[in-house]
TORFIGU-136990 format. One record per residue (C-alpha): residue in three letters; z, y, x. Coordinates in pm, whole numbers, plus 50000, padded with zeros to 5 digits. Layout:
% residues N
ALAZYX...
This chain:
% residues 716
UNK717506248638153UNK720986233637998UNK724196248538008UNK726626236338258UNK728666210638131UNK726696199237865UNK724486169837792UNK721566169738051UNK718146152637929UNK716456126738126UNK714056145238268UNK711316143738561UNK710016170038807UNK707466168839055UNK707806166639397UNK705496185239688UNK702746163039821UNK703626140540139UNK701816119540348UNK701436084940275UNK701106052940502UNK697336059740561UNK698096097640605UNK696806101940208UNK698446127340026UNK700436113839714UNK702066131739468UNK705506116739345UNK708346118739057UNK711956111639061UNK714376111438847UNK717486131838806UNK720356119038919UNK723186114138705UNK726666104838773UNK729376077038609UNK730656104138429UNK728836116838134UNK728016150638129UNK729226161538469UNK726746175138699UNK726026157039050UNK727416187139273UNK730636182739040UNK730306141439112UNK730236151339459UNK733436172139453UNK735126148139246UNK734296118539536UNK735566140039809UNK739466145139640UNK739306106339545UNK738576101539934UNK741116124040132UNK743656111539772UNK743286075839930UNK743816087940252UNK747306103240164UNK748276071139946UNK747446049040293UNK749726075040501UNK752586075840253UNK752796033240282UNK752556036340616UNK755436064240637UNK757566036140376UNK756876007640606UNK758576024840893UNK761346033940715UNK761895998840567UNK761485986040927UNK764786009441010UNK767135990740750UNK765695955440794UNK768645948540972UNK771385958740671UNK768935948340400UNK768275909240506UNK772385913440539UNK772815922140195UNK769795893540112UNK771755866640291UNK775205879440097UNK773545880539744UNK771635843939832UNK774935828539942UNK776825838539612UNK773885819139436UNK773885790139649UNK777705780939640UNK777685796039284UNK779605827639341UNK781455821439688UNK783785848739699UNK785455839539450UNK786205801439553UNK787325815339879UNK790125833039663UNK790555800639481UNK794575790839508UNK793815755639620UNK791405767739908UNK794105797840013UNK796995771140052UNK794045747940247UNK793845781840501UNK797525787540472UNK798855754040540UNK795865742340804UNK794435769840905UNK797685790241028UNK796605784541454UNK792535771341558UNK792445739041641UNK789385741541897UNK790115760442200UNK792425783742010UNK789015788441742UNK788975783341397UNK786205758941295UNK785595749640930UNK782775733040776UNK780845743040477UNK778785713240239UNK776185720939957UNK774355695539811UNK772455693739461UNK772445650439525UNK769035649939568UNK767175633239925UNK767605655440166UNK768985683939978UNK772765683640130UNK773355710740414UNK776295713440625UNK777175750240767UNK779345751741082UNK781025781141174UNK783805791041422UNK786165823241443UNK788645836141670UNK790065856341368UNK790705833541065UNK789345806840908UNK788135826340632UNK786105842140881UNK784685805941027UNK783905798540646UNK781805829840635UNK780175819140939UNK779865786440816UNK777855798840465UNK775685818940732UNK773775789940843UNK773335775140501UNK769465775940365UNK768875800940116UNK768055789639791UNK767705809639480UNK769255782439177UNK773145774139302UNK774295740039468UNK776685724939183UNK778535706539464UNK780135722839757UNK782355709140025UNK785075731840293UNK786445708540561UNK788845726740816UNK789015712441153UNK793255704041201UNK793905680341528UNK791475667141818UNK792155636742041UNK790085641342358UNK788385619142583UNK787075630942938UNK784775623943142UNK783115598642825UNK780175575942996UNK777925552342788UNK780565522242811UNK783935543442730UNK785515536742386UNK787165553042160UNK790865535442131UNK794285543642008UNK792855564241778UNK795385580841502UNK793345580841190UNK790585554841075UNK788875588140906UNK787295610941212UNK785305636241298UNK782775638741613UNK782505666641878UNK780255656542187UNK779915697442257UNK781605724642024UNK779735755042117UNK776015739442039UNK777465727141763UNK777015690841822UNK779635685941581UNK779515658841290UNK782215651641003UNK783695622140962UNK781455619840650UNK778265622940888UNK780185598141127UNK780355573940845UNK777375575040633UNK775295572540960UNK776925550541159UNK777405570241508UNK780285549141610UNK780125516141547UNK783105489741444UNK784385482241791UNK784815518141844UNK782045527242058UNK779395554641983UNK775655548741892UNK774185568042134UNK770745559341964UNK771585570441577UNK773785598541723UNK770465616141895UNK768235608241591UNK770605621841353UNK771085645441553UNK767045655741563UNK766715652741194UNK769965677241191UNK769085703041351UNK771695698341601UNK768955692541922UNK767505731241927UNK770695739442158UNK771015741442521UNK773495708642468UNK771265679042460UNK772305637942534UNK772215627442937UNK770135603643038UNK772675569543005UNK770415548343235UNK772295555643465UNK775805535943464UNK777705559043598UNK776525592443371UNK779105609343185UNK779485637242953UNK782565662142992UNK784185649842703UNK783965636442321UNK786345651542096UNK787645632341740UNK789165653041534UNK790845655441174UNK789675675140911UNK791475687440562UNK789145690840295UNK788265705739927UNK785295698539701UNK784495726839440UNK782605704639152UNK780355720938884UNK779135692138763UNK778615685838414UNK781195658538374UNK783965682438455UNK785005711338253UNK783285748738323UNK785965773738530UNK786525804338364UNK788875822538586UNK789065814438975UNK792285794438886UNK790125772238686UNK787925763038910UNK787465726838963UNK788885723839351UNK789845688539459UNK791515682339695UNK790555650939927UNK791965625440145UNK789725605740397UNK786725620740217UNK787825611539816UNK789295623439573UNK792565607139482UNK793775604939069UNK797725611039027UNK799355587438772UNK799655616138469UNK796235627038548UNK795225589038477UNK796935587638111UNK796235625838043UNK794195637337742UNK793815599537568UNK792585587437870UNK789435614037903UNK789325608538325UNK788965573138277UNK786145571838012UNK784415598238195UNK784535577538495UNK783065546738296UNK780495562638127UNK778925574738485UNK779415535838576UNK777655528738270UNK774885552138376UNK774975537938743UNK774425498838616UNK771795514138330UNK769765527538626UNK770065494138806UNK767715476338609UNK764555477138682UNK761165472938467UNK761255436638493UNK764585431238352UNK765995425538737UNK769255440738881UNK769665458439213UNK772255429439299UNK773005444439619UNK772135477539791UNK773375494140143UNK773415533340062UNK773495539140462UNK770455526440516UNK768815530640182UNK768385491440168UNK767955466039907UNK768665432840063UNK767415396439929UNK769925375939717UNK770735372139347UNK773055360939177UNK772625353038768UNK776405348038651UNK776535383338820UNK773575395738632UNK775195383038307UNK778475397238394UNK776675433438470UNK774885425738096UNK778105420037941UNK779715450038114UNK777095477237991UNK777235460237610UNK781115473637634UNK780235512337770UNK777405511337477UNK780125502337244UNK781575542637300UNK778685560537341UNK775335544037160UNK773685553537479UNK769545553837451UNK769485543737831UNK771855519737825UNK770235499237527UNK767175500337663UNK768135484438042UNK770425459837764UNK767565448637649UNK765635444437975UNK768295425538125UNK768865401337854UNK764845393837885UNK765085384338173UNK768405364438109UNK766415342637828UNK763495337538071UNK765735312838292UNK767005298038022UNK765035264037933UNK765485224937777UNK767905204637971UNK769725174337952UNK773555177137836UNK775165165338171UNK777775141837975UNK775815131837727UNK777905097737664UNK780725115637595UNK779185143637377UNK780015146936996UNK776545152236914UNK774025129436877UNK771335150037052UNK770525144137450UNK768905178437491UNK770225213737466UNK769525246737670UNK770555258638027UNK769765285938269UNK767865271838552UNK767365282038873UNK765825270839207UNK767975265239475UNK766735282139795UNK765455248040055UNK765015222739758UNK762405218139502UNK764685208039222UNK765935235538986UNK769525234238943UNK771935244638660UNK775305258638732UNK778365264038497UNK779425294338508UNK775995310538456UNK775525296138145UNK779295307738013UNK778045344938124UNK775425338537930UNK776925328037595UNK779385357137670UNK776745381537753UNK774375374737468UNK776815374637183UNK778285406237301UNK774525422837314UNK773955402836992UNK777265422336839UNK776765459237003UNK772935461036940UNK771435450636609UNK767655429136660UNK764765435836498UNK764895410236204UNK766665380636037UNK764645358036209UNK764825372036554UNK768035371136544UNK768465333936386UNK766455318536697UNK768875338236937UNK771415324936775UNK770475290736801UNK769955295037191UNK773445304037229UNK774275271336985UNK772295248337242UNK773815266137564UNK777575262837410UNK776235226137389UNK775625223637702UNK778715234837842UNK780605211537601UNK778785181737762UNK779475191738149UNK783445181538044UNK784845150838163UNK787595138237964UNK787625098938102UNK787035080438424UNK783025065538411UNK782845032438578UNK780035049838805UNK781025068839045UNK784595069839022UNK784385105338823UNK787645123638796UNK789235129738428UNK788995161538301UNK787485181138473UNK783945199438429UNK780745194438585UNK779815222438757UNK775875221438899UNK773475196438797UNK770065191938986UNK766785190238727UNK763105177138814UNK760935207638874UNK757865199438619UNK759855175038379UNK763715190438348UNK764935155938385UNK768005150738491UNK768155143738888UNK771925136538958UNK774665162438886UNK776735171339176UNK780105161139179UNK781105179739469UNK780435211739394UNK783375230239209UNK784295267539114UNK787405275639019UNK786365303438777UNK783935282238568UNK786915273938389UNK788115305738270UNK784595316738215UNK784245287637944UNK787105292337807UNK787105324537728UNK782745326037619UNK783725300037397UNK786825320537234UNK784705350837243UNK781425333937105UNK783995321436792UNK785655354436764UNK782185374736732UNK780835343736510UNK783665351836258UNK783295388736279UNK779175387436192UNK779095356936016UNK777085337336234UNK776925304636094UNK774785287736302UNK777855288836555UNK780925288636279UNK780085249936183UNK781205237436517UNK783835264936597UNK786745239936590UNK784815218236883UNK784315257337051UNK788165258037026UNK788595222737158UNK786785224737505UNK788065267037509UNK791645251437479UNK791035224537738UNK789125248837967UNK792095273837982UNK795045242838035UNK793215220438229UNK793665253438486UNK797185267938379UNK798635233938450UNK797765235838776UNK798785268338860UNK802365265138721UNK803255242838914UNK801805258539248UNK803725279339462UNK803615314939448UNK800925321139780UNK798795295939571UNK798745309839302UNK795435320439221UNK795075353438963UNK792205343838719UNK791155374538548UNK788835354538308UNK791355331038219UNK793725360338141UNK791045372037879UNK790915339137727UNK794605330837670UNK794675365537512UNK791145359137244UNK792995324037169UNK796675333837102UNK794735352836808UNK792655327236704UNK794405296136739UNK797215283836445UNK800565281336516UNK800275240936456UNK799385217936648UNK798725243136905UNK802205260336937UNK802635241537263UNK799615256337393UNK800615294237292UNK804065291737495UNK802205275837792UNK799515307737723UNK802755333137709UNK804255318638033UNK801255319638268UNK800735354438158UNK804375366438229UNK804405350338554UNK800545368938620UNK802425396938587UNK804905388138821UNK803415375739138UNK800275405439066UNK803785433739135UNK805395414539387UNK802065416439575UNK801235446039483UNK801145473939732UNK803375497239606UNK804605521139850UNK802535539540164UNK803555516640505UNK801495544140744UNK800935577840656UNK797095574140729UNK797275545340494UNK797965566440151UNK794515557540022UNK795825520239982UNK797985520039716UNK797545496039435UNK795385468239664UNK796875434439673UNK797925412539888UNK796625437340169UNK792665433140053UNK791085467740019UNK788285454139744UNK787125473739530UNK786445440139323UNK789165421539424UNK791725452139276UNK789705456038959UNK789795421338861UNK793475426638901UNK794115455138638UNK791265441338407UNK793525410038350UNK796435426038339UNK794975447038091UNK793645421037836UNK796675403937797UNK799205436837697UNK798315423637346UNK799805391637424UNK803035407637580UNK803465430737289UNK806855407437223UNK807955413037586UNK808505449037600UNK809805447137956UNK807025429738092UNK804685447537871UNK805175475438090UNK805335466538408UNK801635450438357UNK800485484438239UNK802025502438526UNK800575479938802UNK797375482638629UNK797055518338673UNK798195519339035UNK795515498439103UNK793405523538924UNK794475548739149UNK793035526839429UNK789615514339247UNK788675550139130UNK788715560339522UNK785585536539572UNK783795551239277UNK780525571339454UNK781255606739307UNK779535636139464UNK781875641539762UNK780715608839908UNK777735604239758UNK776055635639891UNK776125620240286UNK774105592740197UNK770345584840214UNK769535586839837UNK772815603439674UNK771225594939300UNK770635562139346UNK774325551739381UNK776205579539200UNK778765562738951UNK778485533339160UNK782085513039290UNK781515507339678UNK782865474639794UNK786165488639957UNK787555523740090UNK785945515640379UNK782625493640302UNK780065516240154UNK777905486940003UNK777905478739661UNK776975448039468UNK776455447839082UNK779835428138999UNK782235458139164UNK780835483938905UNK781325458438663UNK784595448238663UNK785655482938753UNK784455494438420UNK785565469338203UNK788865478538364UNK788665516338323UNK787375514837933UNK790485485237873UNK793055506538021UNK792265540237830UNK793175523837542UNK796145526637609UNK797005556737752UNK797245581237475UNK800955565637472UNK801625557537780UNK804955578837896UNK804795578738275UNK807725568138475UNK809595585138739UNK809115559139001UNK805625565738991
């Protein structure tokens, strides 16, 4: 016997006899049981089981009883979920709704609904990712506060906030009835506008959506196509509104609406400074989808919008290059699409560009796509035949070109202006990034030597008796044998007028860098580089005095030359050439303002100020201010006309920083990253091409130079 509770030994006991298989009678043992527990007693183990069981069964019945009552409130507590996600995905909501900018957007726009009597406002979040921007569409009888909250409601719900959201209100509809496949949309008010094909399935699309996807195309008539895919990958096709059937002539829909929208973008991004208080909050205002820069705002804080706005240009050509040392020369954001085509002055000029944004911020990125580029830069360049080589100081037949093969011939060819670019592009690199050694950098100095050779020898400077070759005057493209580099015949006819400012002012920049670092290699000839530079920039400025003013072509590159050799050039015997250089650049100035766009004709048009002569390039504009910027140094004796070069060049700023991708525009498009910093070709071209982003930036970085005392004037 043991005492209850206590430690029971392992024991046996015998059992009665029972019959076995064969009816035998065995005797058998078994042993105690024993439970988990040590020292309890099986009837306790027993007990014990029997409260675990009917424990589990109240546990099971008390979730049960919870679930139900959860069930009750779903309705409230997903309402609260959706409130406390929407705050995170617009990054506190509530209180940009009571943001002063968006209350005068509801006060001034939103006073009377637009559709039907309705309020309808549009709500845009977007991280710039592929596929990550969401538009919300709501619609109110009560306010448009209200349609805003309806417009959040249909946002996804995501836990990290969207940095970038986007509040369109809908302000003015045209109507068209009765719309059939063939109808098109004319007399319209604005160039900027909205889509309705059904406002109560929401088949509604901004004027963003209109534009990045191309539902309507340039003769005014919709896409019916794009409109129903986009329309599928939108989300837009689960209503009961869906497209007729158009194969039938004579099908209509009851009407399409355009309409106006005002708009404000609430930007997080890094680039702009952190709101602390609602009233701090970055809200933009935008016109036609962009934000527009007011003069002070340009010149404010030494010129901080502008070098921000260069450094994400910078970042936008660094990402451009890719592993091979190639550009993206061209690319259509709408389509996501990289067409064929190069271009290697271009690819230069994009080189040269990035050297002058590393110069402010010793980027890591941006030296390492330098360095790419410029690889692929010295790959094309090879042993050539100076063109002129009868004419040339030097004794020597051969120097160094960049060749390249000319699309439906076999020959390589050898143009001008490509191998400028390239003396211009290298030395810069050569003078921003330091190379690995002595020697490295010796041997790239010595290509430049035999390219500046080259260009030297494409000059004409006498008639030949073959051919009848004109005097002075360059030679622009030479043809080369594909396995030898001889020379196959150079052709006459082919001329570019900006070859010559290119030469003249790589050659004035090649001495002025040589000087600075001591490059010997190129200092022993620099009075030859200043020769041909000279003749480059007067051979040209000759011309153009005497042209009338329509003919009067504005040479950026010729601008920056005349401005490098005013410095370096003595006063004798090249006075002569100084007052020539002083006079072109006065009357630059002159016939740039007079054709300057200046003042809004049409209220729709407000977006255009600063373009010239009526071309809304991006390019075309920037070239523009970046001349009119290099030669302020030159004018610094004509105070008068000092200025009104600086003020022309930052209206046209206020045009060229419209075309700049930033979020608000970037976020419609197929691959938002890929083109953020980016300068489209025109307000209204979304394409870019390397040489827009380019001269925009050497523009923007110029003209911040000067703005830390720039006092801005009242008629501006």
């Amino acid at each position: 016997m043991h005492r209850r509770g206590g430690k029971s030994p392992e024991k046996t006991e015998d059992l009665p006899l029972h019959s076995g298989k064969n009816g035998n009678k065995v005797k058998t043992k078994r042993k105690e049981r024993s439970t988990f527990t040590s020292g309890i007693s099986y009837r306790r183990a027993k007990q014990m089981a029997v409260m675990v069981k009917y424990l589990s069964y109240a546990i099971f019945t008390l979730i049960v009883i919870l679930v139900l009552i959860l069930r009750f409130d779903t309705k409230d507590r997903v309402r609260l979920k959706v409130v406390n996600l929407k705050n995170k995905v617009l990054g506190n909501s509530q209180r940009y709704m009571d943001h002063p900018r968006l209350q005068t957007l509801f006060q001034e726009h939103g006073k009377e609904g637009a559709v039907n009597g309705d309020y309808y406002v549009f709500c845009t979040v977007s991280n710039l990712q592929q596929e990550e921007t969401h538009v919300g569409k709501g619609r109110s009888s009560i306010s448009a506060e209200d349609a805003l909250r309806n417009a959040q409601a249909q946002l996804p719900r995501k836990t990290n906030p969207y940095p970038y959201v986007k509040i369109d209100i809908v302000t003015g509809i045209k109507r068209f009835e009765e719309y059939n496949y063939y109808s098109e949309l004319s007399n319209l008010p604005s160039r900027w506008f909205g889509l309705a094909l059904n406002w109560e399935d929401d088949w509604v699309f901004l004027p963003e959506e209109v534009y990045a996807n191309t539902l309507v195309d340039k003769h005014m008539f919709l896409r019916w196509e794009r409109i129903g895919l986009y329309a599928a990958k939108s989300g837009r096709s689960e209503g009961a509104f869906s497209l007729p059937d158009f194969s039938d002539d004579g099908t209509v829909i009851d009407y399409v609406d355009v309409f106006h929208t005002e708009s404000v973008m609430l930007d997080r991004s890094s680039t702009q400074p952190k709101p602390t208080a609602v009233a701090d909050a970055n809200a933009i205002a935008l016109y036609h989808g962009h934000r527009m820069s007011t003069l002070p705002e340009l010149v404010d804080n030494n010129g901080s919008l502008l070098l921000n706005r260069a450094k994400d240009a910078g970042g936008y050509l660094a990402q451009i290059v890719k592993d091979s040392g190639r550009q993206v020369y061209k690319y259509h954001p709408r389509s996501d699409y990289e067409p064929l085509g190069y271009n290697m002055a271009r690819h230069a000029g994009t080189l040269y560009a990035m050297t002058i944004v590393y110069r402010n911020w010793n980027e890591k990125y941006l030296e390492e796509s330098m360095r790419l580029s410029l690889d692929y830069l010295a790959k094309t360049i090879e042993d050539c035949p100076i063109p002129n080589a009868a004419i040339s100081k030097v004794k020597e037949k051969k120097a160094k070109c960049s060749v390249d093969y000319e699309t439906k011939q076999a020959s390589k060819i050898s143009k001008l202006g490509v191998n400028a670019m390239a003396i211009l592009a290298i030395c810069e690199h050569l003078d921003a990034v330091p190379l690995p050694s002595e020697t490295v950098k010796g041997n790239v100095l010595q290509v430049v030597f035999q390219l500046a050779r080259y260009v030297r020898g494409s000059w004409l400077d006498e008639v030949s008796s073959e051919g009848g070759m004109k005097s002075e005057r360059f030679i622009h493209k030479i043809h080369l044998d594909k396995e030898t580099n001889n020379l196959i015949d150079m052709d006459l006819d082919y001329s570019v007028r900006s070859h010559y400012g290119e030469v003249s002012f790589a050659l004035a920049r090649m001495v002025t860098l040589a000087q600075k670092n001591r490059w010997n290699v190129l200092l022993k000839d620099q009075d030859d580089w200043l020769e041909m530079s000279t003749k480059a920039a007067f051979r040209m400025i000759s011309f153009d005095m005497e042209v009338d003013e329509p003919d009067f072509t504005f040479d950026h590159w010729l601008l920056y030359a005349i401005n490098e050799l005013d410095t370096l050039l003595p006063e004798t015997p090249y006075r002569k050439y100084k007052q020539l250089f002083l006079q072109y650049a006065i009357r630059s100035v002159q016939i740039a303002r007079r054709w300057q766009t200046i003042e809004d004709k049409n209220p729709d048009d407000l977006d255009q100020l600063g373009i010239y002569y009526d071309d809304l390039s991006s390019t075309s504009t920037a070239i523009k201010s970046e001349g009119l910027c290099a030669i302020l140094p030159l004018l610094k004796g004509e105070d008068h006309i000092q200025k009104v070069a600086l003020d022309t060049a930052l209206l046209s700023l206020k045009y060229q920083l419209q075309t700049q991708y930033q979020a608000e525009t970037a976020m419609y498009m197929r691959n938002p990253q890929r083109i953020l910093g980016g300068f489209a070709s025109s307000i209204i071209s979304s394409d870019l091409r390397n040489d827009a982003t380019s001269h925009n930036v050497a523009s923007l970085l110029c003209i911040a130079q000067y703005s830390s005392h720039y006092r801005v004037a009242k008629t501006f």
